[in-house]
C-alpha positions as a Markdown table, in Angstrom:
| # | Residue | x | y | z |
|---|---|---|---|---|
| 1 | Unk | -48.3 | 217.3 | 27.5 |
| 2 | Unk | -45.4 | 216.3 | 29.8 |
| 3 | Unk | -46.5 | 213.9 | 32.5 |
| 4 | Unk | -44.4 | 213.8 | 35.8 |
| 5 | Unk | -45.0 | 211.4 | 38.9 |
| 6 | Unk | -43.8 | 209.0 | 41.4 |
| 7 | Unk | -44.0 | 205.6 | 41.1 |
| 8 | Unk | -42.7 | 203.5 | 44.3 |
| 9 | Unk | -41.2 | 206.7 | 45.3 |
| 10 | Unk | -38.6 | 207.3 | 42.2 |
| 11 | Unk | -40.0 | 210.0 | 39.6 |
| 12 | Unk | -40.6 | 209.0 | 36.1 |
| 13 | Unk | -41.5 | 211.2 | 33.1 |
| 14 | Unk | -43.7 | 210.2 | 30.3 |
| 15 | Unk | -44.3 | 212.5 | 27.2 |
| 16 | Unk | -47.3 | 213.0 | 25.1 |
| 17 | Unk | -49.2 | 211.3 | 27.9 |
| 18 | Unk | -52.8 | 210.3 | 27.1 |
| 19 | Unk | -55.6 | 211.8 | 29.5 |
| 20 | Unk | -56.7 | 208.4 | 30.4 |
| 21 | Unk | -53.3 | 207.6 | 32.3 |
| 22 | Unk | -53.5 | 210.3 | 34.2 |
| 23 | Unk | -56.8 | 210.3 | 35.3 |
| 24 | Unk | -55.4 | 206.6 | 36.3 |
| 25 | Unk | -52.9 | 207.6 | 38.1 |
| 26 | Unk | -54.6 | 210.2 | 40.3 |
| 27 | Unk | -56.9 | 207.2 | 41.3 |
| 28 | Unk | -53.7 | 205.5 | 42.9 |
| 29 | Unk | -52.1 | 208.4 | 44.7 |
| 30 | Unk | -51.2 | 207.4 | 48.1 |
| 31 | Unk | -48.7 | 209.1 | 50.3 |
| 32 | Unk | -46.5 | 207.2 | 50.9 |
| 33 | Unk | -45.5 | 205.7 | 47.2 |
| 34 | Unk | -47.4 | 207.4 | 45.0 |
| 35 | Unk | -47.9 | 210.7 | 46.2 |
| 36 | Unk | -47.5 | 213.2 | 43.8 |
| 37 | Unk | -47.5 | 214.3 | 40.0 |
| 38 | Unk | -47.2 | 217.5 | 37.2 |
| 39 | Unk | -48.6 | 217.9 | 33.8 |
| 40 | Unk | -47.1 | 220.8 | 32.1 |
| 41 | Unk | -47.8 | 222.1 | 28.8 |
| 42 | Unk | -45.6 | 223.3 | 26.5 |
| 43 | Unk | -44.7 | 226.8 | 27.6 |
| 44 | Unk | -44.0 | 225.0 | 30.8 |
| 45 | Unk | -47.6 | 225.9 | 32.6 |
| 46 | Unk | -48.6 | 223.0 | 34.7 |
| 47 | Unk | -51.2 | 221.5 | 37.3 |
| 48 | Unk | -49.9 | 219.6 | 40.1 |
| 49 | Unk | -50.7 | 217.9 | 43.3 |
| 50 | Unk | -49.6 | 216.3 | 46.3 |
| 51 | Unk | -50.5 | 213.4 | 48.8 |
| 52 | Unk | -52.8 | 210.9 | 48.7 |
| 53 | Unk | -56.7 | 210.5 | 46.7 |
| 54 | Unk | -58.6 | 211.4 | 49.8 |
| 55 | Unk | -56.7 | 214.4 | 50.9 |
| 56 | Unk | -54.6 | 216.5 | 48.8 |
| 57 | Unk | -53.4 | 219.7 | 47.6 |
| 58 | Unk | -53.9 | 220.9 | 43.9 |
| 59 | Unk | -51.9 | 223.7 | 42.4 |
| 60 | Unk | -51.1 | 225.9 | 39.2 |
| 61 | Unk | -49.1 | 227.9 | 38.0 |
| 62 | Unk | -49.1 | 229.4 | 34.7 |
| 63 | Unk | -46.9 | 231.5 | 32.7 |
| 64 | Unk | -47.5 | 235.0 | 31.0 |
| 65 | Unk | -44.4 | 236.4 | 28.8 |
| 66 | Unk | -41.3 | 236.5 | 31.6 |
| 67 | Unk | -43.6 | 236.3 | 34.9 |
| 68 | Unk | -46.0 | 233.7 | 36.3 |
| 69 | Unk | -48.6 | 233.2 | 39.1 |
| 70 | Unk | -49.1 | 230.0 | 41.1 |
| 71 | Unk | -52.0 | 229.5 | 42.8 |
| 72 | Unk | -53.4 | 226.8 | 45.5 |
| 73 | Unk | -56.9 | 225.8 | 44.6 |
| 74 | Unk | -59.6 | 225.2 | 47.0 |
| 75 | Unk | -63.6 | 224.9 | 47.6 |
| 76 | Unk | -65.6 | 228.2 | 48.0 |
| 77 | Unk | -66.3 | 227.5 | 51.7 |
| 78 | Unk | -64.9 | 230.0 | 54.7 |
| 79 | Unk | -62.9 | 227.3 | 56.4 |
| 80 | Unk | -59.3 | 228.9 | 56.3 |
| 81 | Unk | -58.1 | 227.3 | 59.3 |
| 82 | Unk | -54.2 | 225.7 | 59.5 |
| 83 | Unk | -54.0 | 222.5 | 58.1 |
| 84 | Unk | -51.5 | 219.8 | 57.0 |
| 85 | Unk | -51.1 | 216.8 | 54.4 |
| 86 | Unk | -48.6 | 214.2 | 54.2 |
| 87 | Unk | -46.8 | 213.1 | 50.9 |
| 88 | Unk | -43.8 | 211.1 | 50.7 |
| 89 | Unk | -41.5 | 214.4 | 50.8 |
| 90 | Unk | -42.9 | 215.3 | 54.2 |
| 91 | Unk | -45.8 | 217.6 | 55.3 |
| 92 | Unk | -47.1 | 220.1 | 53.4 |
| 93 | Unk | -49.2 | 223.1 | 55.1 |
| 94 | Unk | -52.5 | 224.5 | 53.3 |
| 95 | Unk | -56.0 | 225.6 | 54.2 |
| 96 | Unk | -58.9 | 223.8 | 55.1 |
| 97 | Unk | -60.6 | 224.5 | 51.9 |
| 98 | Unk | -57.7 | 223.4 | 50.1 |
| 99 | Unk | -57.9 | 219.9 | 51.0 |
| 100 | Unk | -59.2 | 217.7 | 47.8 |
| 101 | Unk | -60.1 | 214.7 | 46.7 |
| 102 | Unk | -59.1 | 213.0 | 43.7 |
| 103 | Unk | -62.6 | 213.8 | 42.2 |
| 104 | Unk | -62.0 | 217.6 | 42.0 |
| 105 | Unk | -58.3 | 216.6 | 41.2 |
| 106 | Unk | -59.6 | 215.2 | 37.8 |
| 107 | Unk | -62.1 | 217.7 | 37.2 |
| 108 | Unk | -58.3 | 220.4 | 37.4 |
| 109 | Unk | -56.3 | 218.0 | 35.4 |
| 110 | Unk | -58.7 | 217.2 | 32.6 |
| 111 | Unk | -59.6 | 220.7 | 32.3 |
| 112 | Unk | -56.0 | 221.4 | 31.7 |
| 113 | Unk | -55.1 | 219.1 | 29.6 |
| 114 | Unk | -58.1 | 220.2 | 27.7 |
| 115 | Unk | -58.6 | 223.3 | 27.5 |
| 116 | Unk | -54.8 | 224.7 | 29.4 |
| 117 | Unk | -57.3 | 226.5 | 31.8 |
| 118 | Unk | -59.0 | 226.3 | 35.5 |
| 119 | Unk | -62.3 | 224.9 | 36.2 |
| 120 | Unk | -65.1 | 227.2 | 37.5 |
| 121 | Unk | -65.8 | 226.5 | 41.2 |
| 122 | Unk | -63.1 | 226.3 | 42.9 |
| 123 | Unk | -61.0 | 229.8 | 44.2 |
| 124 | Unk | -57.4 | 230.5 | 43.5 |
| 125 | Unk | -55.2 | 231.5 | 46.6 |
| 126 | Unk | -52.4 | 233.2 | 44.6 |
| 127 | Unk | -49.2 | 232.0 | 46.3 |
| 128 | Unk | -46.7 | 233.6 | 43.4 |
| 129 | Unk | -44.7 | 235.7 | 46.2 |
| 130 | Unk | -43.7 | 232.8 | 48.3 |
| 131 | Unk | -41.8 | 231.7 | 45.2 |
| 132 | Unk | -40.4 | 235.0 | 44.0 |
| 133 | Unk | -39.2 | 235.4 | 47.4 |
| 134 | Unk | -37.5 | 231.9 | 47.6 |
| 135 | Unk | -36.1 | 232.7 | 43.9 |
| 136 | Unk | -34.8 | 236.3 | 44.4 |
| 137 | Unk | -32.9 | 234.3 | 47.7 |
| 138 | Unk | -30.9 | 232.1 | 44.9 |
């Protein structure tokens, strides 16, 4: 597994990462300096997330043959309201119930790293068109 993140705000890459580092990590997000990170598998699949340990946004996006899907996770709860987070590259807007903490965080990561798959328990808002849209745009 590739491991991606920002230390003191410049992005560094470690390979063949161990779970424990990034379970580590994830405990020191803030979003200022430390505010986001990827692990990607080999066929380029990843988890990812954003801001800091008490609010953030998780996604996914996994690939099938030429295509792929990304999805924001989020709690089973019927708060969809507007919301925003703040990472070091600005604001990012999401749903109520897609605001985690780093506890679910490292329930998604270690189940990926793990297993290459999604926890139960949390719902998938699939997102794939914004970035078909943006890439189409190119």
């Amino acid at each position: 597994m590739l491991f991606q993140y920002e230390e003191e705000n410049v992005v560094k890459i470690k390979k063949d990462v161990e779970l424990e580092f990034v379970l580590a990590y994830l405990e020191r997000m803030n979003p200022k300096t430390r505010s986001f990170c990827t692990l990607s598998n080999q066929d380029e699949s990843y988890v990812q997330c954003a801001g800091s340990k008490l609010r953030m946004i998780v996604e996914h996006r996994g690939y099938q043959g030429s295509g792929f899907t990304h999805y924001v996770l989020g709690k089973n709860t019927n708060d969809l309201r507007e919301h925003s987070i703040n990472y070091s590259g600005g604001i990012i807007r999401l749903k109520r119930n897609e605001i985690l903490s780093v506890n679910d965080a490292k329930i998604v990561f270690q189940s990926f790293y793990l297993t290459q798959k999604m926890p139960e328990g949390y719902c998938l808002r699939d997102n794939t068109q914004m970035f078909v849209k943006s890439e189409k745009d190119r």
